[in-house]
Structure formats: structure tokens, C-alpha cells
N, C-alpha and C positions, 0 to 999 in steps of 0.2 A: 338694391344690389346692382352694382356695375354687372356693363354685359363684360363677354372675356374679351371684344379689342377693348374696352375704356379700363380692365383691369392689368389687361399688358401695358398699356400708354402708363399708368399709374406706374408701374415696374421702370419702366422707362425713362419718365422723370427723376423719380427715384436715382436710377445711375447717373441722370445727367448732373442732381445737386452731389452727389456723390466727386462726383470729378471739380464742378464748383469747389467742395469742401475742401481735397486734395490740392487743388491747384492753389487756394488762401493759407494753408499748411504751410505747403514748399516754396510756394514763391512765384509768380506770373512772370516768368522769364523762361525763355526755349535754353539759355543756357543751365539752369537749374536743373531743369526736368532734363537736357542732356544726359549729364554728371551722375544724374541719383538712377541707378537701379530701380530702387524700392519703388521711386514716383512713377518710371515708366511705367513698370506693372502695373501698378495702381490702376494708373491712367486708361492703361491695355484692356483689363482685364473689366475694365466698366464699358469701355465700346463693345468690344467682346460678348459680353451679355444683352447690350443693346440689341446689337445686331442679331443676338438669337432672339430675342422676344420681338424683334421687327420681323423677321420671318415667319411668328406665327399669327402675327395678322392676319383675320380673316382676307381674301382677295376683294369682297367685296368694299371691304374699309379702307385698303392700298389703293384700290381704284377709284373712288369716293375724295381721296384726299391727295390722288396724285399730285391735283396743283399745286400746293403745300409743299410738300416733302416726299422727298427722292427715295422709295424705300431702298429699289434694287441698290444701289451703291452703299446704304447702310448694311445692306445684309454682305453684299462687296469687303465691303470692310470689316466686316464680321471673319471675311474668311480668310483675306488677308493677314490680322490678326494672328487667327487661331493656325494657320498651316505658312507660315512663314520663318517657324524654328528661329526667332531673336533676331532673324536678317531685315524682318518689316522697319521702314525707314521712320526714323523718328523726329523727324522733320513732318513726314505726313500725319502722324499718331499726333502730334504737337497742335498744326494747323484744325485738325479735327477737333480739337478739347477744347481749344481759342475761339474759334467761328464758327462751325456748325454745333455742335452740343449747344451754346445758349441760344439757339434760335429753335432747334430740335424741343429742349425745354420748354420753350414757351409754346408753343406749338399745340404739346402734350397737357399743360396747364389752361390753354382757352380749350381746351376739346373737354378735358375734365371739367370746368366752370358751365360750362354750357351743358353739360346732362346733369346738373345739378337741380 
């Protein structure tokens, strides 16, 4: 059985292929995902989640893996997200799903492989 960080990381991945899948859906372009609604959310509501399950990271695995990955500014953008009432810029929501999410993914998939 995974401990709870390698089954949050599991979660985590999880929403990063998620955003993968949405973004081969709609289309790899900032002006697609501009136009659509539906994609934003999408998009939204899987960092969103991220950044809550990146918060319950133990401290000791945030600290462990600082060099790697930035948690505070995922959890950052967790809250950005969730308390910014449709004004959060999507421009930034965009560059997020592009650049970090596949690196975030992989990240969370050699951490998985390795407690294997």
C-alpha cells in the first residue's frame, strides 16, 4: 500500500493526465482555451484540486523534495484559482497547463516508479 504523500502524488498525476486529456480534446492553442468556457474550467478546476492535494503533503515530503518542485506557489495557485471569482487571468491558468503541469507529472510518476 502507498503511504498518504505517494497516494496524494497518485491524485495528482491523476489531474495532471487529466489536463493532458482536456487540452488533446480542445485543442493546444491559448486562443481555444481562451474562447471555451467549458475548457477553462476544466483546465481550472484540475489545478485547483492539485493545489489542494499539494497542501496535504506531509511537510516532511515538501521539504524532502523542495529541489524538485515548488509546492508553496502550487498551493498559491490553488488559491488563486479557487478565491479569485472568474477575474484569475487566463493567460496565467494557460501557461500553467502548458509548462508546469508536464513537468509536475513527471515528477509525480518517477516518485511513483521508485516506491515500486
Amino acid at each position: 500500500m502507498l503511504s498518504p504523500d505517494l497516494q496524494r502524488l497518485k491524485h495528482i498525476r491523476d489531474y495532471c493526465v487529466e489536463i493532458e486529456k482536456t487540452i488533446s480534446r480542445y485543442g493546444n492553442s491559448f486562443e481555444k482555451f481562451d474562447a471555451d468556457m467549458d475548457y477553462q474550467r476544466s483546465v481550472s478546476f484540475c489545478i485547483l484540486q492539485i493545489g489542494e492535494l499539494s497542501g496535504g503533503l506531509s511537510p516532511e515530503y515538501r521539504q524532502s523534495t523542495a529541489d524538485r518542485i515548488q509546492w508553496g506557489p502550487i498551493k498559491g495557485m490553488r488559491n488563486l484559482v479557487a478565491h479569485s471569482y472568474g477575474s484569475m487571468s487566463r493567460d496565467i491558468i494557460w501557461e500553467t497547463a502548458v509548462t508546469d503541469i508536464p513537468v509536475l507529472k513527471q515528477f509525480c510518476e518517477e516518485q511513483l516508479l521508485e516506491q515500486k
